[in-house]
N, C-alpha and C positions, 0 to 999 in steps of 0.2 A: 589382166587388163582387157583381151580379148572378150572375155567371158562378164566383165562389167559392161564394156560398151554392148556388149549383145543382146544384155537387159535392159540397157537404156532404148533397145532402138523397139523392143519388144511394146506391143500396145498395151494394158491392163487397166481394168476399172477402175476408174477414176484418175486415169493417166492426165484425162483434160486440165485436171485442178493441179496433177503434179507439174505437165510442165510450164503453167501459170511461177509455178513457184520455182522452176530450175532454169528459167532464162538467166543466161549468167550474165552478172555486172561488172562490166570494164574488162574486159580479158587481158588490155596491155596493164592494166594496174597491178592488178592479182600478180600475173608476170612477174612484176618489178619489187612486191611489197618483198619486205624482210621481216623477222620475228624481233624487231629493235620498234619499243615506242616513241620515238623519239625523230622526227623528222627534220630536214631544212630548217636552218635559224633555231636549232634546239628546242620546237614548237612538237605536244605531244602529236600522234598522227593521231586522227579519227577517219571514221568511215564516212563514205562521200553519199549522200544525198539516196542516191536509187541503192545502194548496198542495204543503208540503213529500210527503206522502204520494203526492201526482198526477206529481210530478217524479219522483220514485224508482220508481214504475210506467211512467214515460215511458223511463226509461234502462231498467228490465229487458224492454221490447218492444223498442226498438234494438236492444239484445243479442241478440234471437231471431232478427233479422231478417227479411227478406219474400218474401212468394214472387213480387213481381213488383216493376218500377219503379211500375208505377202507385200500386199499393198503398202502398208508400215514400211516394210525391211524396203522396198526401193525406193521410198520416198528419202528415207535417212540415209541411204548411199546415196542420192542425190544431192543432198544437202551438204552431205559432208566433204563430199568434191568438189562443191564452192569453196568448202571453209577452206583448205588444202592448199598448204602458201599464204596464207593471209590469219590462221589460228591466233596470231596475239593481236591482232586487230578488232578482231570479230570479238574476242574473249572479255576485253577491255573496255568494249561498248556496251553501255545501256541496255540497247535492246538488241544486240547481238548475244551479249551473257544471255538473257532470259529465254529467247529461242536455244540457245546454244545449252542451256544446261535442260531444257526440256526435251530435245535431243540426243543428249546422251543419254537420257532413261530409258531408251527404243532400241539404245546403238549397241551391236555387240561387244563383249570385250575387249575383241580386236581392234575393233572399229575408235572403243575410247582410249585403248594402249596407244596408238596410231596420232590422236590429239595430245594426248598427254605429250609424251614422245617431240612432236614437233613446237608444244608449249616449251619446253625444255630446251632448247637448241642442241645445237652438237655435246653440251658436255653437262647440261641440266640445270646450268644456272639460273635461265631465268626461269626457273620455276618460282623463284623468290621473288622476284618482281611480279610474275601475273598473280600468286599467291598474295601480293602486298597490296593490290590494288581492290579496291570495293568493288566494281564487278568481277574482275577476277577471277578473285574467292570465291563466289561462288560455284565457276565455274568448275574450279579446281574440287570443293565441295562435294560439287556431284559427279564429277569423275570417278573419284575412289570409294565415290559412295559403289560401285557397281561392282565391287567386289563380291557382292550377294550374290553375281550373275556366274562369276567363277566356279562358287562353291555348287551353284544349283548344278552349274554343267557337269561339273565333276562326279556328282553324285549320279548322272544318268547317265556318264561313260561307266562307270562302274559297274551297272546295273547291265549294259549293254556287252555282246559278244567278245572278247579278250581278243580275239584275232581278227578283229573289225579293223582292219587298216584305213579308213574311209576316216576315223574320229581321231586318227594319231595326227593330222596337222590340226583341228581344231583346239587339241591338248596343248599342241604349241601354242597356238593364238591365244588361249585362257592366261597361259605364261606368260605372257609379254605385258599383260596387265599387273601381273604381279610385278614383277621385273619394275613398272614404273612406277607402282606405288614406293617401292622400297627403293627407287631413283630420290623419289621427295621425301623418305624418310631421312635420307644421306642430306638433302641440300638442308632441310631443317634444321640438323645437329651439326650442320657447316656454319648456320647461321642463328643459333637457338635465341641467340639476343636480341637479333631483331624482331622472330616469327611474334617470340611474348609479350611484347612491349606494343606489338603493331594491331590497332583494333579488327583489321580485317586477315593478316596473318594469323592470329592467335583463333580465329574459327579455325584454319585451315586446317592449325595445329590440333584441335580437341577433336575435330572431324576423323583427322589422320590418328589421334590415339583410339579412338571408337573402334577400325577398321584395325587395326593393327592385332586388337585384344577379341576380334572377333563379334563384334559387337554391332547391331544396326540400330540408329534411333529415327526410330519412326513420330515423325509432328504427327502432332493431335489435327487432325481435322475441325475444322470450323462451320457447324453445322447450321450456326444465326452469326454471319458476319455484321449484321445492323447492331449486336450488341456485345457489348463490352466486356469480356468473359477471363475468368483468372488463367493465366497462362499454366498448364496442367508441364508436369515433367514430362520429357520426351521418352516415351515405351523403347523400352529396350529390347531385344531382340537378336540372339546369340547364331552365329554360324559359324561353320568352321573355318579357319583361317589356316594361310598353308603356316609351318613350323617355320619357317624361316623370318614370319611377321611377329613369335614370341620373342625370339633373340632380340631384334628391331627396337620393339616393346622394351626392353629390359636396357639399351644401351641409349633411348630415346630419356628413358626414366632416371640413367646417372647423366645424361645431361642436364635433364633439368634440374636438377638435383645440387649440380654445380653452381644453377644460379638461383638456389632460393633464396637467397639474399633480394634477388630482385623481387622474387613472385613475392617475399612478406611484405611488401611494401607498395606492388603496383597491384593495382585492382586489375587489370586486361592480366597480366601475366598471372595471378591468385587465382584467376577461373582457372588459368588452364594445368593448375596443379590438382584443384579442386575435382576437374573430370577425370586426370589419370589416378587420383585416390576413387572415387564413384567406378571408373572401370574397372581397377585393380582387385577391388573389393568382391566385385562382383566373379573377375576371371582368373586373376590371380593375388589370393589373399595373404600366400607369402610375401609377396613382392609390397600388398598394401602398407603389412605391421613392418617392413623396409624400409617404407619412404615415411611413414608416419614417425618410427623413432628418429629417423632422420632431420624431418622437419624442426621438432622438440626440441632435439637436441642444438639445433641452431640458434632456435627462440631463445632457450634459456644460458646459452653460453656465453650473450649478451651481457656486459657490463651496464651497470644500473646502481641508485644509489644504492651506498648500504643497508644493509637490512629488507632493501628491497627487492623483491622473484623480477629478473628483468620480463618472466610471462605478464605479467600485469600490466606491461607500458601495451606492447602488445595486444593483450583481451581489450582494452579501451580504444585501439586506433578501428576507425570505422573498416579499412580495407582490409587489413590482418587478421581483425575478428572474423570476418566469413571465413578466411581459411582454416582458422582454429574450429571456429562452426564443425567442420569437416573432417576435420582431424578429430574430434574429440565422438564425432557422428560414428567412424570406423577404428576406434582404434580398442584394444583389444585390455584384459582385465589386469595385466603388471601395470599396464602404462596408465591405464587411469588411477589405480592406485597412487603412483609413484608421484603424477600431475597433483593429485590432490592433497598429499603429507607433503610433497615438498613447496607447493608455489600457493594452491586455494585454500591453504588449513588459515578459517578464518578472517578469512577476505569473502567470504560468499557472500553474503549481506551487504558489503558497499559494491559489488560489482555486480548483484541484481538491482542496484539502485543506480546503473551506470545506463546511460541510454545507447551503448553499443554492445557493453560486457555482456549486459543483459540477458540476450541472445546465445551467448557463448555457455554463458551456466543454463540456460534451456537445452542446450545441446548434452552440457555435461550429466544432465538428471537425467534427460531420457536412455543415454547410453552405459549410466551405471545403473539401472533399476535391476538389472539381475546379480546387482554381483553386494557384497557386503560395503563397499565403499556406499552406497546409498544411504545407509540409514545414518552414517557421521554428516552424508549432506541434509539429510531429511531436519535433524538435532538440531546443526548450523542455521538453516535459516526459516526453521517454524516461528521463532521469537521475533523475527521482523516482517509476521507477515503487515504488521498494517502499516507498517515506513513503508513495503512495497507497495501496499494500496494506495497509499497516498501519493505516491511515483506517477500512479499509475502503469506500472509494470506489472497485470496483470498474467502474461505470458508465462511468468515465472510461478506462479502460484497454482495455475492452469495444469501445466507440466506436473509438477508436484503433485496435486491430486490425479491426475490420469497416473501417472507409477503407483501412486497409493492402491490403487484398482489391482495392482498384480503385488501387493504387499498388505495383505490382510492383516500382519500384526501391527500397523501403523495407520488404520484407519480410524477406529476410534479417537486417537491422538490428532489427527487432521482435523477430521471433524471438529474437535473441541476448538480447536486455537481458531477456526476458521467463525465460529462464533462467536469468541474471544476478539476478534479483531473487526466483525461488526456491531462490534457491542449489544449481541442478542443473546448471549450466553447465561445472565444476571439481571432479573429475576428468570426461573423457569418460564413465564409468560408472555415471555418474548419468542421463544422459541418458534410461537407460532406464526413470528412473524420472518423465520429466515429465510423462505425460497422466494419473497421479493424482495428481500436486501440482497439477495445472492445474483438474482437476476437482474438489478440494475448496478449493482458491484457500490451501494451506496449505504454506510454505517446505520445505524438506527435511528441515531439525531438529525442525521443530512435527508434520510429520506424521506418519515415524516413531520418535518421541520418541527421537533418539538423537543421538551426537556423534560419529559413526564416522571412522574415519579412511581416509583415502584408500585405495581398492585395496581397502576389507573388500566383504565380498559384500553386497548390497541387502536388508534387515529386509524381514519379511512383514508387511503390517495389512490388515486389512479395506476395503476400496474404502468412500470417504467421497465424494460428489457434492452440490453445491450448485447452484443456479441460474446466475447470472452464472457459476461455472465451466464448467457444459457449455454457456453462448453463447459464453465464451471459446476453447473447443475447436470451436464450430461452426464459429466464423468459422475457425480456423487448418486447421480440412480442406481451405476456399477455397482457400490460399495453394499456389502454384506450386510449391512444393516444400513440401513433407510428411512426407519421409522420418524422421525425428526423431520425429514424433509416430504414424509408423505402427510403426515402430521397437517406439517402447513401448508399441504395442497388441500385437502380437505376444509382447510380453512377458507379458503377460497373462495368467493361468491360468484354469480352464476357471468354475470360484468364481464369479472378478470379472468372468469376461464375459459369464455369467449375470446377476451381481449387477447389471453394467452394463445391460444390454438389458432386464432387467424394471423398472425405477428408474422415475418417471416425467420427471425431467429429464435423468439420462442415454442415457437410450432415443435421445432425440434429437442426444443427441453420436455414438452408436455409428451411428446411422441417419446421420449427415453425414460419417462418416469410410467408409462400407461403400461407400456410395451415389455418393460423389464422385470413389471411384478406381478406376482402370482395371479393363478386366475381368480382368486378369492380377491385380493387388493384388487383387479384391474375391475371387474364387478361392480365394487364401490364406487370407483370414478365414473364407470361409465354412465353408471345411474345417475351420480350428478350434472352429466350430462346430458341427458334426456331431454329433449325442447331443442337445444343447440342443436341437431344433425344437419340437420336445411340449413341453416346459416352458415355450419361449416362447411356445406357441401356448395355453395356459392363462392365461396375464398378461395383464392387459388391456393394457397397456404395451407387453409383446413382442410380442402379437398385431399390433399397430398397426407396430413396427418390422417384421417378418416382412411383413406388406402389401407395406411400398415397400422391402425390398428383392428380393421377388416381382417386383413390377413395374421394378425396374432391370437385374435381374440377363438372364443370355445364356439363352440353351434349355436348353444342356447344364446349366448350372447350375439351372436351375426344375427337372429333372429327377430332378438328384438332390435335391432338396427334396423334391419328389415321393415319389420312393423310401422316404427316411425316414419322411416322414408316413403313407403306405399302409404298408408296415410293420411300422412298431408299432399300426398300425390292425387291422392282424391280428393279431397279436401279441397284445392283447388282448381276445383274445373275439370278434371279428369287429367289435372297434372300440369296443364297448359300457362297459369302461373308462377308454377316451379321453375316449369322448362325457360321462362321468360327473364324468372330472377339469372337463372343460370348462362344464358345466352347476353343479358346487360351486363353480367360484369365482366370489366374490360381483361380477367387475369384470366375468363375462361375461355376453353377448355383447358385442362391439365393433361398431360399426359404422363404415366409413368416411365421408368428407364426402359419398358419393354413395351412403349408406345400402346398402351391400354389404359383406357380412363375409368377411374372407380367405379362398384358398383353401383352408389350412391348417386355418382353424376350419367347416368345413362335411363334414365325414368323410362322412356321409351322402347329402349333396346331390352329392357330386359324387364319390364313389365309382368309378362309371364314366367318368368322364372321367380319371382319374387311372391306372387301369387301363388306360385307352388309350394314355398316356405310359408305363408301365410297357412294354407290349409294342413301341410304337415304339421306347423306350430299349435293349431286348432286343434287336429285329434291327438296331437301331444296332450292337450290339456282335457 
């Protein structure tokens, strides 16, 4: 204590702003408060007025950050001797969570053993109550997230002199965090029914399985919060954890285990079985095919009518189906077998037509494609592809052709039914018309509204492209033989193959059929595309396609790319209408994943380089 206040009294840069922010509020309050939320007249307490104000200046100096460690480290001893007496106050608020868990990411081990610690009371209970609450949780969240810091330490005492008596009480302090994470691993399995069931416990819980199996999930950063972006899984990220957090793991995992009764049936509690299957898998795989026959065997020891697999009631309920999702995502080759001769032999087809099952047999195709059970699935439901079509449960068919890609002796047969069910199979003269039935996922008669009869010439329409159509077509570029579907890109006028390559989901079928074939086939395309560069190089879409297939294509072919784009570079005014198309359209610039824009879209930057190809191509010829 001496040795803290003797820092506090010490001056350091930027001391002025810290002790803006370490005036402390109410000292007789602080005094008085308890780790109970609960105040006079059974009313919860809150923080009073200037506490609230000290926190929210507390989180916008974090934000500014420091220009040294040191500076950091007293500022978070600072902070944290406000919080000291008053922890479930602070934790349970708003904007004390938010300063409060932005804090902990600076604070030492010790420093968050020391919160946790007074989170808990005398005997850890209420860990479950600031656990249960929405701010909270979080805060508890990023507590044991800081178990990275333990392991880091550990690794540079290691590295450091054996007889350095100076790092033997920091070894202590690393332990004391351990020590209370495995506090709240004990109140959890005191209290497992509640953690699962409670939307803000059940983070606590999937957080605490993370850390237990050694695990860090690092969020994706948000690099354009103005736009609306598919939430990406959280990277995972393995450290070592001490041994005493496997055992944990393992006793945490027949708790829940005791109430999967609950998790098959509540969606909050279902996550949190679903993350310790995702962790298991990943750290301990014995443990995963453990709780995975465990699951199963629950699912199906269910009474149900006669004749009928009680898994089926099960694959149909919306919440149960993700956990089967997941189960069937890790579970290993007796057990998919065994799932499919005793509960799916024959139900495939009505529970790809189910708008929950659906998904579950997605899950089931992609995790049997290595093993022999595939091709009894493959058998089962090729005869209904177009009842699935007509579902609209395209997912399922999707899946199916992408496993086709790593079962060569099953692709020809794909392919056929797959024209079979857009009625382009009969006459041969249709054929030329399947990579836009394929791309707008739409039969021969729906797409061009007609009844034609054999042998008439192929109707013009408009190029239609949907999503699942061009993964449809991505996956079938894979496929060992092609010719069928290059066939009918060649049929293609100059319109659709614009229309194609500027699209933003066909871009990416036209980039998997360029990109994937030989340098003699891709050749051919590209010559049909001659005229188009500049237009594609305007598109945010075709700029991106024109990238990679820059980057696939041979010399001779960059070449003449080349050619065209210098060119009309000239062509234009010395380029300055190019520049001008390219600068009005609202999608440019583009950038690639490594923040470089094509060659194509940089007429000025790279002018002279392109003139040097120009002259090589010259005394080439």
């Amino acid at each position: 204590m001496v040795e803290k206040k003797g820092a506090k009294s010490q001056k350091k840069p930027g001391e002025q702003g810290q002790k803006r922010m370490t005036k402390k509020p109410d000292q007789g309050r602080r005094e008085g408060g308890t780790s109970s939320h609960v105040g006079e007249g059974g009313k919860k307490k809150r923080l009073d007025a200037m506490s609230v104000g000290y926190f929210r200046r507390v989180h916008e100096r974090l934000s500014e950050g420091f220009t040294d460690d040191e500076e950091r480290a007293l500022f978070v001893e600072n902070v944290l001797s406000e919080v000291k007496g008053q922890a479930s106050l602070v934790t349970t608020d708003m904007t004390g969570s938010l300063a409060l868990q932005k804090l902990l990411s600076s604070a030492s081990p010790k420093q968050v053993a020391e919160v946790l610690s007074e989170l808990g009371g005398e005997t850890g209970s209420e860990l479950k109550t600031v656990s249960c609450d929405r701010c909270g949780g979080h805060v508890i969240e990023s507590a044991i997230k800081q178990m990275v810091k333990w392991t880091e330490d550990g690794h540079s005492e290691e590295k450091s002199a054996a007889g350095n008596e100076q790092e033997e009480p920091e070894t202590e302090n690393d332990g004391m965090l351990a020590d209370q994470v495995l506090n709240l691993c004990r109140v959890v399995r005191e209290n497992i029914a509640e953690f699962i069931k409670d939307p803000h416990g059940s983070h606590v819980l999937r957080t605490l399985i993370y850390v237990l199996a050694g695990c860090s999930a690092q969020e994706q950063s948000d690099t354009r919060p103005a736009k609306k972006q598919k939430k990406a899984e959280p990277e995972l990220i393995d450290f070592e954890a001490p041994t005493s957090f496997w055992w944990d793991l393992k006793y945490l995992s027949e708790s829940l285990m005791e109430n999967v009764n609950v998790c098959a049936t509540n969606p909050t509690a279902g996550a949190v079985l679903q993350t310790l299957l995702t962790v298991c898998h990943r750290k301990r795989p014995i443990l995963c095919k453990k709780i995975n026959k465990g699951i199963m065997e629950y699912l199906t020891s269910l009474s149900s009518a006669p004749g009928v697999s009680p898994l089926l009631v099960f694959l149909k309920d919306q919440s149960c189906s993700r956990l089967i999702q997941t189960v069937f995502q890790f579970s290993h080759k007796p057990l998919l077998r065994d799932i499919y001769k005793n509960h799916l032999k024959n139900q495939l087809v009505p529970l790809a037509l189910h708008p929950f099952a659906n998904y579950t047999i997605q899950s089931f195709i992609a995790a049997s494609v290595n093993f022999k059970v595939f091709l009894k699935v493959f058998d089962e439901l090729t005869p209904g592809f177009e009842a699935i079509l007509a579902a609209g449960h395209m997912g399922v068919i999707v899946q199916l052709v992408e496993s086709c890609v790593h079962r060569e002796e099953r692709q020809a047969v794909m392919l056929q039914h797959l024209l079979e069910a857009f009625h382009c199979s009969e006459p041969s003269t249709r054929h030329l018309c399947c990579l836009p039935l394929f791309l707008s996922l739409l039969t021969y008669e729906v797409y061009y509204n007609t009844e034609a009869a054999d042998g008439d010439a192929v109707p013009q329409r408009p190029l239609s492209i949907c999503y699942h159509g061009s993964l449809l077509v991505q996956a079938l570029a894979r496929f060992k033989d092609r010719s069928i579907l290059m066939n009918s890109l060649h049929s293609l006028g100059t319109a659709e193959l614009l229309s194609l390559g500027t699209e933003q989901t066909g871009s990416h079928a036209l980039q998997a059929l360029i990109t994937l074939s030989s340098d003699k086939g891709k050749g051919k395309i590209l010559r049909k595309l001659e005229g188009l560069y500049t237009q594609l190089a305007c598109s945010r879409y075709g700029s991106r396609l024109l990238e990679a297939v820059w980057s696939s294509a041979t010399l001779s072919q960059r070449q003449g790319i080349a050619e065209q784009l210098v060119a009309m570079h000239y062509r234009d005014l010395t380029g300055e209408l190019l520049e001008e198309r390219l600068r009005a359209s609202h999608k440019f610039p583009v950038a690639d994943k490594n923040g470089k824009h094509g060659v194509y879209a940089r007429s000025r930057h790279t002018e002279q380089h392109l003139q040097e190809e120009l002259q090589s191509s010259v005394q080439l010829l």
